[in-house]
C-alpha positions in Angstrom: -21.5 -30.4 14.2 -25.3 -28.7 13.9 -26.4 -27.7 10.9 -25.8 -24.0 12.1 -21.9 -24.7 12.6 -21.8 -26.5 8.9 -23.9 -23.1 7.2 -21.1 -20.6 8.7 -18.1 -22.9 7.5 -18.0 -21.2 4.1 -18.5 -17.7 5.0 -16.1 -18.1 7.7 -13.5 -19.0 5.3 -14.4 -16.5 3.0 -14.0 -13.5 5.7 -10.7 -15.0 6.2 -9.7 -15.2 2.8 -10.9 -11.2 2.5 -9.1 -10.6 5.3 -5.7 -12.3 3.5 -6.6 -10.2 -0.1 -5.9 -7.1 2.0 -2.4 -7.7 2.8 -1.9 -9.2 -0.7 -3.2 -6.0 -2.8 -1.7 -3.7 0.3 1.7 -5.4 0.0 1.9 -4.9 -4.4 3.2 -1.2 -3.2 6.1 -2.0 -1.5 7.7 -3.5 -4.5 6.0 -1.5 -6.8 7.4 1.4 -5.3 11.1 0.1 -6.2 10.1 -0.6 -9.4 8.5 2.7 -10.2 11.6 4.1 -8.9 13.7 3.0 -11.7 11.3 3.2 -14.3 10.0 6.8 -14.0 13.7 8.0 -12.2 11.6 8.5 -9.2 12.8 9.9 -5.6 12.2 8.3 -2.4 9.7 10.3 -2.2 7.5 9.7 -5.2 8.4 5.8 -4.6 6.3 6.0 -1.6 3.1 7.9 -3.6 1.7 4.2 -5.0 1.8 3.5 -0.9 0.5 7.1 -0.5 -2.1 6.4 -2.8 -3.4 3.5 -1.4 -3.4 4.5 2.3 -4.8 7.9 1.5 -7.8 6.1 -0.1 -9.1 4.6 3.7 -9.3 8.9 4.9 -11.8 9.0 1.8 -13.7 5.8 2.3 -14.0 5.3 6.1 -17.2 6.6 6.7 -18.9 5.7 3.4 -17.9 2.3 3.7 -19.9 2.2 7.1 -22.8 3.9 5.1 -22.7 1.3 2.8 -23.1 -1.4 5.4 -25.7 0.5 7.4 -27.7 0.8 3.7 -26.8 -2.4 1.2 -25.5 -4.7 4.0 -22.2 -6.4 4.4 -22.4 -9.2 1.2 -23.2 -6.4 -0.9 -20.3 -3.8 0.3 -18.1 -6.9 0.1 -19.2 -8.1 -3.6 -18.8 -4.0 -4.6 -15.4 -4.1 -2.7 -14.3 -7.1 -4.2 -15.2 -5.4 -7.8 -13.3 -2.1 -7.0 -10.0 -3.8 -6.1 -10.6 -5.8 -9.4 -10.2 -2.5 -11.2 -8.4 -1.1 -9.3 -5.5 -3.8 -10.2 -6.2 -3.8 -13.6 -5.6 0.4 -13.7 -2.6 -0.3 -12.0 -1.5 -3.1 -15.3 -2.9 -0.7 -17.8 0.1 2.2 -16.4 2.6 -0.3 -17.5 1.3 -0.9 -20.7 0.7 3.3 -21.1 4.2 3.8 -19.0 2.6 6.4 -17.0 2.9 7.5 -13.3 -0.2 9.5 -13.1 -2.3 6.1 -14.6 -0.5 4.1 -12.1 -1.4 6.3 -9.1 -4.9 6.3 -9.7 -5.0 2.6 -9.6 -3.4 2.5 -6.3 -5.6 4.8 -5.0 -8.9 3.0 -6.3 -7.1 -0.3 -4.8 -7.1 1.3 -1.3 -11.2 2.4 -1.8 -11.3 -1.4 -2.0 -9.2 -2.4 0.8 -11.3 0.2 3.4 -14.3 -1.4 2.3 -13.2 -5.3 3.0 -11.4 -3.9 5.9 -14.9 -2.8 7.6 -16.7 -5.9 6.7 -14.4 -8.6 7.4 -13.8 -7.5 11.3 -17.4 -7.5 12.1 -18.5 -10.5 10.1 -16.2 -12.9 11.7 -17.3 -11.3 15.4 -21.0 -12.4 14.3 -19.9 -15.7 12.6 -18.1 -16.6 15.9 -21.3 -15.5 17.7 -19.4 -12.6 19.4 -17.6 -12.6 22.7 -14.1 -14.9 22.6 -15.0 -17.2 20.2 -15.9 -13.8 17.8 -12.7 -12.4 18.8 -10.9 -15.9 18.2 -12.1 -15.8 14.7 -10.6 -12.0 14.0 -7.0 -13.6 15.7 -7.7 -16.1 12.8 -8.0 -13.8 10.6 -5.2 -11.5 11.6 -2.9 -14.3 11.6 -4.0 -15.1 8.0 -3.8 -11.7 7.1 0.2 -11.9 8.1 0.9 -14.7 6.6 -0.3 -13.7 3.4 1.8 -10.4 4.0 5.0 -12.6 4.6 4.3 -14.4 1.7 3.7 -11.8 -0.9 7.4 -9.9 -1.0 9.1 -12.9 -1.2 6.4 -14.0 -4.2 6.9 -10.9 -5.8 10.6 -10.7 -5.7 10.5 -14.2 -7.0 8.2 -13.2 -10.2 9.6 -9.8 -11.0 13.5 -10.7 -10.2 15.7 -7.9 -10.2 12.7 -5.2 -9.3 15.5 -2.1 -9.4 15.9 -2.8 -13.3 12.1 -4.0 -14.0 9.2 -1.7 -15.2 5.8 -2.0 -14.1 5.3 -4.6 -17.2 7.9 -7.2 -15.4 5.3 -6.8 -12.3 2.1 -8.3 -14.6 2.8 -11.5 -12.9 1.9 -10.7 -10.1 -0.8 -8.5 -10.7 -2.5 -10.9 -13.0 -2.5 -13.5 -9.8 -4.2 -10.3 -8.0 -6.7 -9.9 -10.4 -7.4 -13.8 -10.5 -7.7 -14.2 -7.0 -10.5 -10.9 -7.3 -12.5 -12.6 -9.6 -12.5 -15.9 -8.2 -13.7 -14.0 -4.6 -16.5 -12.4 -6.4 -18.3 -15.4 -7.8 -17.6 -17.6 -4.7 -19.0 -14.6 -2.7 -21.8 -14.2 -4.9 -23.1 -18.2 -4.3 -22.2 -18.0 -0.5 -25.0 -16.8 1.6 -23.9 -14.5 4.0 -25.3 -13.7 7.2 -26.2 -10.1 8.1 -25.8 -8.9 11.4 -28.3 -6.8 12.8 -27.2 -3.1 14.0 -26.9 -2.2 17.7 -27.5 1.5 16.6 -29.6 3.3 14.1 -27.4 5.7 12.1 -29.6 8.7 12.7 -30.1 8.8 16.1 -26.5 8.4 16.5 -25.6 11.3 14.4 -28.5 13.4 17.1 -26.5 12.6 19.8 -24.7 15.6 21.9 -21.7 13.4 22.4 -19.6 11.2 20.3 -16.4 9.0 20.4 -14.4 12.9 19.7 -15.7 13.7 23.3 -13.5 11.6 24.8 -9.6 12.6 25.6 -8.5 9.1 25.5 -9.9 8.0 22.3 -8.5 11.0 20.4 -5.1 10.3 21.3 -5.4 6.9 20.5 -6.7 7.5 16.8 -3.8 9.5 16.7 -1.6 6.5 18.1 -3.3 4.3 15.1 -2.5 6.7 12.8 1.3 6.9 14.0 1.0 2.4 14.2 0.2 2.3 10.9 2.7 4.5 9.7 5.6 3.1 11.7 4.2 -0.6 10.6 4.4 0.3 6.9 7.0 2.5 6.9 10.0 0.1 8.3 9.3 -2.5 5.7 9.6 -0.2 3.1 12.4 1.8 3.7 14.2 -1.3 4.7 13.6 -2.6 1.4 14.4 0.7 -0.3 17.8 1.2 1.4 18.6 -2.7 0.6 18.0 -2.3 -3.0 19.1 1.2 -3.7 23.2 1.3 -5.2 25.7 1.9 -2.9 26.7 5.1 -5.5 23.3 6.3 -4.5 23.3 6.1 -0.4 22.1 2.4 -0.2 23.3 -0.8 0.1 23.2 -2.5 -3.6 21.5 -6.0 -1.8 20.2 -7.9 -4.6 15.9 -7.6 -4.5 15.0 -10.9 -4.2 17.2 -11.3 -0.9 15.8 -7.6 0.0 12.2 -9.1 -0.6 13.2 -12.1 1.7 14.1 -10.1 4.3 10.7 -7.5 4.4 8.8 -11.2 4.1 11.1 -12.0 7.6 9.7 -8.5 9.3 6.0 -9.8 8.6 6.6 -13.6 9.3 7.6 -12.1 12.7 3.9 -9.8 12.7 2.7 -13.6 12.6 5.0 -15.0 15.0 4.0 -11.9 17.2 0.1 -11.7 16.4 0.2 -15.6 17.7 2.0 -14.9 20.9 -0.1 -12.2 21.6 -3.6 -14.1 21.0 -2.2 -16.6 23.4 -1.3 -14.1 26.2 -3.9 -11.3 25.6 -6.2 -13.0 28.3 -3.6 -12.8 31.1 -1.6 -9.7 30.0 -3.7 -6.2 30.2 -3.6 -4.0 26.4 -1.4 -1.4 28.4 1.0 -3.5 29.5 1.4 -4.8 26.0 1.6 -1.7 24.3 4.1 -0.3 26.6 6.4 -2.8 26.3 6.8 -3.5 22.8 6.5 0.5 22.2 9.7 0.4 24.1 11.1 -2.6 22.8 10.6 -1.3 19.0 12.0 2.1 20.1 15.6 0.6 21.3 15.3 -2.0 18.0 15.2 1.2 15.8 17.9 3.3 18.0 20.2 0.6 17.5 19.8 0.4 14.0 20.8 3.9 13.3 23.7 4.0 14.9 24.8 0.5 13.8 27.7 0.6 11.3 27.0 -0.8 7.7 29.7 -2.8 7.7 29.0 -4.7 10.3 27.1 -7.4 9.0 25.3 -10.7 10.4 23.8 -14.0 9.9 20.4 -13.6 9.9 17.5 -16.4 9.2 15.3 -15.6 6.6 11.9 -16.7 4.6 13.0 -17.3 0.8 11.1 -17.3 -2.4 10.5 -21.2 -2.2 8.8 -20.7 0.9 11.9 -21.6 3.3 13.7 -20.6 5.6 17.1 -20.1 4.9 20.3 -18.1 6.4 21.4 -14.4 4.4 24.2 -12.2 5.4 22.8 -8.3 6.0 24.0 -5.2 7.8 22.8 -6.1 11.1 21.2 -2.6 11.3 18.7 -4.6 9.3 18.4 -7.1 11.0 17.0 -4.8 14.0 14.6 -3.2 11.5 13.3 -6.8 11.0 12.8 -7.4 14.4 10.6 -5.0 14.9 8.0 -6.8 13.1 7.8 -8.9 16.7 6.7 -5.4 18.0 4.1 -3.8 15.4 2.4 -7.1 15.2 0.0 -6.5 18.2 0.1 -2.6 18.4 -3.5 -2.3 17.1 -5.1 -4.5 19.1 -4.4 -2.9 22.2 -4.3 0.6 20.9 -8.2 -0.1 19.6 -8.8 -1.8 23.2 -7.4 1.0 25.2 -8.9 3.9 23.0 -12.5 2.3 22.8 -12.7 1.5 26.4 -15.5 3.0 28.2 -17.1 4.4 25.4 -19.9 2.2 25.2 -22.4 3.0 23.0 -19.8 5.2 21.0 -17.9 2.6 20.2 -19.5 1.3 16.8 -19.2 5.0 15.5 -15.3 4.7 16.9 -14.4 1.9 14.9 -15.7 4.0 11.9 -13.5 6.4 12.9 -10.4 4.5 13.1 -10.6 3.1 9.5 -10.3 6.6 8.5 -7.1 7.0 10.7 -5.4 3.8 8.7 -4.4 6.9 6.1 -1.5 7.1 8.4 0.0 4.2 6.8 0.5 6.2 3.3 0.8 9.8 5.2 4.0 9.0 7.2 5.7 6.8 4.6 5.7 10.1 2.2 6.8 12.3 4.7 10.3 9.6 6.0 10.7 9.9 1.8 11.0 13.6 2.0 13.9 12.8 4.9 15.5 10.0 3.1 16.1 12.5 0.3 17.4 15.1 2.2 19.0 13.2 4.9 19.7 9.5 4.0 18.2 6.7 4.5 18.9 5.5 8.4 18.5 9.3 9.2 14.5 9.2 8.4 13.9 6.5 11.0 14.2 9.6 13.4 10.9 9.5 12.3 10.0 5.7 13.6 11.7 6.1 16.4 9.5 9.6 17.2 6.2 7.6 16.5 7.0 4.6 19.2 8.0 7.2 21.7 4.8 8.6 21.3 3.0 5.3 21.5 4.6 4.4 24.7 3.3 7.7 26.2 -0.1 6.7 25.3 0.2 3.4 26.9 1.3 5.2 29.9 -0.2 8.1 30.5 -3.0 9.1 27.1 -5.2 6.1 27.2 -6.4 6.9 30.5 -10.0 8.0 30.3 -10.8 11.2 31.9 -14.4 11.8 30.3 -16.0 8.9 32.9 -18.7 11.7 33.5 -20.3 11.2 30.1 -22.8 8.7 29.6 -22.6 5.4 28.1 -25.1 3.4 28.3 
């Protein structure tokens, strides 16, 4: 191993472990949501305003957090991210200690300025630790893969700490948020010692921002920031609503399943993003991004149909991850158990909707990726809006909703991602 390989070890690690803190601090909302529920006698939809919160943060920070690498580098937008998310926690632990909504909103919100921030350093930075081309990309599979495990991992942890999340109060979640803040702190001074390599831009800012044309120009790249918006969304919302009907009394429209098997269960949906994100690294070099895309767009639309008109009382034996990271066997509706499945779906969705929308721009496509960060609001935008229908519909009834947004994803597979702007200039 050169001396080279043995200097980027270190840094590598610590883009994955960023990469991991995302899905860690993202996934506190989907429990937290069930817990505010019960504390503050909240409705479906103010559950999903912590998640709201969070996501709406990355339609805020997007382009400033590509300022701030273009202007303080990446370690320095890391170490400042790192810090934000850090408070951002700790707001969230001072709302149950003040019992209020409104404190524990902002904290959320703060959280997701954090998680835009790693989110545009970690995918570049392992692309230049891994010296670009495959081996770059292998890295970002890496971390991906990382970043579903840790997703798996963390509803199942937090069931486990909190218990019975429908009777706890923001206080019972301190557990899990003083691990959060630990694991904050502990990234900071390890990032602060590691010496982190900064890549050099392909693209001054300013003569980018001259420029007659931009990544907006092209047809095929605006529907597909709108397909990211609509992945994220349908990624976040089945998860959460899944656990939200699971938990919720029977007297109140849902099926009174106890949390920490309901947490089980949402820690199934992302062990199979994992299972899915690994199957997909291992076949993206034979099977094209459209082909992918269209045929778990397809294959998540038929899981989601088949849940909503799948009786309740029909239930099944389905595997599961438990709390003492297991797996085990739980009996559920099996309308749930297609909602889980669709984890094997959403799990390489943005990969080949960033592919497809991206190609052929070229020189645009730096300023693109900007631009989808901001789109990742999606995943707090459409959650709050499948609230408004579970509380005025029920809760299968609002994955109309899911359903809508992988029919329009397989129409950009087949027929939007196709560029039709091949007279404007690249190069």
């Amino acid at each position: 191993m050169t001396k080279q390989s043995q200097n980027r070890i270190v840094p590598i690690i610590m883009m994955i472990a960023l990469f991991g803190m995302v899905s860690f601090v993202t996934g506190l909302q989907n429990p937290m949501g069930i817990i505010v529920k019960n504390q503050f006698g909240a409705s479906n939809f103010m559950s999903q305003l912590g998640n709201f919160s969070n996501f709406i943060a990355y339609a805020f920070m997007g382009i400033p957090s590509g300022l701030l690498l273009q202007r303080i580098g990446y370690k320095k937008t890391a170490l400042l991210a790192v810090a934000v998310g850090f408070c951002g926690v700790g707001i969230q632990f001072l709302s149950g200690t003040t019992g209020s909504f409104a404190v524990y909103l902002s904290g959320a919100f703060i959280s997701g300025f954090s998680m835009c921030m790693l989110n545009a350093v970690v995918n570049p930075m392992l692309n230049t630790l891994g010296g670009a081309g495959k081996k770059g990309n292998q890295l970002i599979q890496v971390g991906g893969s990382f970043n579903s495990l840790n997703a798996t991992i963390v509803p199942v942890l937090i069931g486990y700490l909190i218990g019975n999340a429908s009777q706890a109060t923001i206080k019972d979640a301190n557990p899990a948020l003083f691990i959060a803040m630990g694991v904050f702190a502990l990234a900071f001074l390890v990032l602060l010692l590691v010496n982190i390599p900064e890549p050099i831009p392909t693209q001054k800012l300013d003569k980018a921002l001259k420029d007659k044309h931009s990544p907006l120009s092209f047809r095929h790249f605006i529907l597909g920031a709108v397909a990211i918006f609509v992945y994220v969304g349908i990624e976040v919302g089945i998860p959460n609503f899944s656990n939200l009907y699971m938990t919720t009394s029977i007297a109140e429209g849902g099926l009174g399943i106890d949390t920490t098997i309901a947490g089980s269960v949402v820690g199934t949906y992302w062990f199979l993003m994992l299972i899915g994100r690994l199957i997909g690294a291992s076949v993206g070099a034979k099977v094209s991004s459209k082909a992918m895309l269209t045929f778990t767009s397809s294959l998540a639309a038929v899981f989601v149909i088949l849940a909503m008109f799948s009786s309740a009382d029909t239930h099944i034996s389905m595997p599961v991850f438990f709390s003492d990271i297991s797996f085990g066997v739980t009996n559920v509706p099996i309308g749930i158990m297609f909602l889980t499945l669709c984890g094997l779906c959403t799990s390489i969705m943005w990969g080949g909707i960033f592919n497809l929308a991206v190609e052929g721009l070229g020189k645009y496509t730096s300023l693109a990726s900007g631009l989808f960060m901001v789109l990742v609001c999606g995943g707090g935008i459409l959650p709050l809006i499948q609230g408004l229908l579970a509380d005025g519909f029920g809760f299968m009834a609002s994955f109309w909703l899911t359903f809508a947004g992988a029919a329009y994803l397989l129409y950009y597979a087949l027929i939007g991602s196709k560029n039709v702007n091949t007279d404007i200039p690249v190069e």
